[in-house]
N, C-alpha and C positions, 0 to 999 in steps of 0.2 A: 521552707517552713516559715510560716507568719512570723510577725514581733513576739505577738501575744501567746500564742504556742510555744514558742522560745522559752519564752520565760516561765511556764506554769512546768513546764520539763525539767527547767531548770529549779523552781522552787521545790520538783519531785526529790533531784539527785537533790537537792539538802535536806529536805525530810528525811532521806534515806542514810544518810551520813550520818545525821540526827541520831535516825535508831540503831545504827551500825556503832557508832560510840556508845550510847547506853547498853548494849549487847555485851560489848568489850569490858567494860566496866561492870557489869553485873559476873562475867567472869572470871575480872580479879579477884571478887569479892570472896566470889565459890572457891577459887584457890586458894587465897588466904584461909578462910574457914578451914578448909581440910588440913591446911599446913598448920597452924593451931591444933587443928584433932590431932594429927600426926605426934606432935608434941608429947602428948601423952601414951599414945602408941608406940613411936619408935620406929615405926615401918622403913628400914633400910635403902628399900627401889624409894619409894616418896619422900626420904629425904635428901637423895640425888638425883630427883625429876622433877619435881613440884619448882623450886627455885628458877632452876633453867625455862619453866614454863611460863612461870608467872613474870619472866622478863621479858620471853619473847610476848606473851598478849601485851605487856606495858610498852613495849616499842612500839606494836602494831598500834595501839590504841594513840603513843604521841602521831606516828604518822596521818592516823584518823582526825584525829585532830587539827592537826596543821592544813590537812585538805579541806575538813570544812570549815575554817576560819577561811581559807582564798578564796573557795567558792561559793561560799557564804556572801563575801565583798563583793565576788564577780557579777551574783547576781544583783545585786543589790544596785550596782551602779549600771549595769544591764536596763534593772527599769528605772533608773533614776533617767539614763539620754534617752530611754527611747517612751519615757510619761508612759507608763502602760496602765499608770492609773487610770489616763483621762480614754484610753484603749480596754479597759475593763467598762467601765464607764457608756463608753460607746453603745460595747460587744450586748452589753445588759439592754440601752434599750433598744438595740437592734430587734434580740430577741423576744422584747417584751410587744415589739410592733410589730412581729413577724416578715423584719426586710433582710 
């Protein structure tokens, strides 16, 4: 695999981290909401399930986190040694010359 392919694969997997944390976090959200509703309901099973839930998405989401803070860096210095700027650059007027 090229430089420049490298690294646009690589800018995918943190896009995708990106929206895999906001995911996570939108269903804290949902859980906390119900766990609120609950509240006033009382519902027995969801007030010994909700909790246990909304720990394990908050773990998975620090895990989420932590991966894409590395692999956020990784890439990041990925195109820092390998200038993929002046490789972007290039690639554009390759294309624009048709070579």
């Amino acid at each position: 695999m090229d430089t420049l392919k490298k690294f646009e694969l690589m800018e995918k997997i943190v896009r995708e981290l990106e929206d895999l944390q906001h995911s996570q976090q939108a269903i804290i959200q949902k859980i906390g909401k119900i766990e609120v509703d609950n509240i006033e309901l009382g519902d027995k099973r969801l007030d010994k399930d909700l909790p246990d839930m909304h720990q394990r998405v908050s773990d998975n989401l620090e895990t989420i986190v932590g991966i894409l803070q590395y692999f956020a860096d990784k890439t990041q210095n990925f195109g820092d040694k390998n200038n993929v700027d002046a490789l972007k650059e290039r690639q554009a007027i390759n294309d624009a010359t048709g070579n």
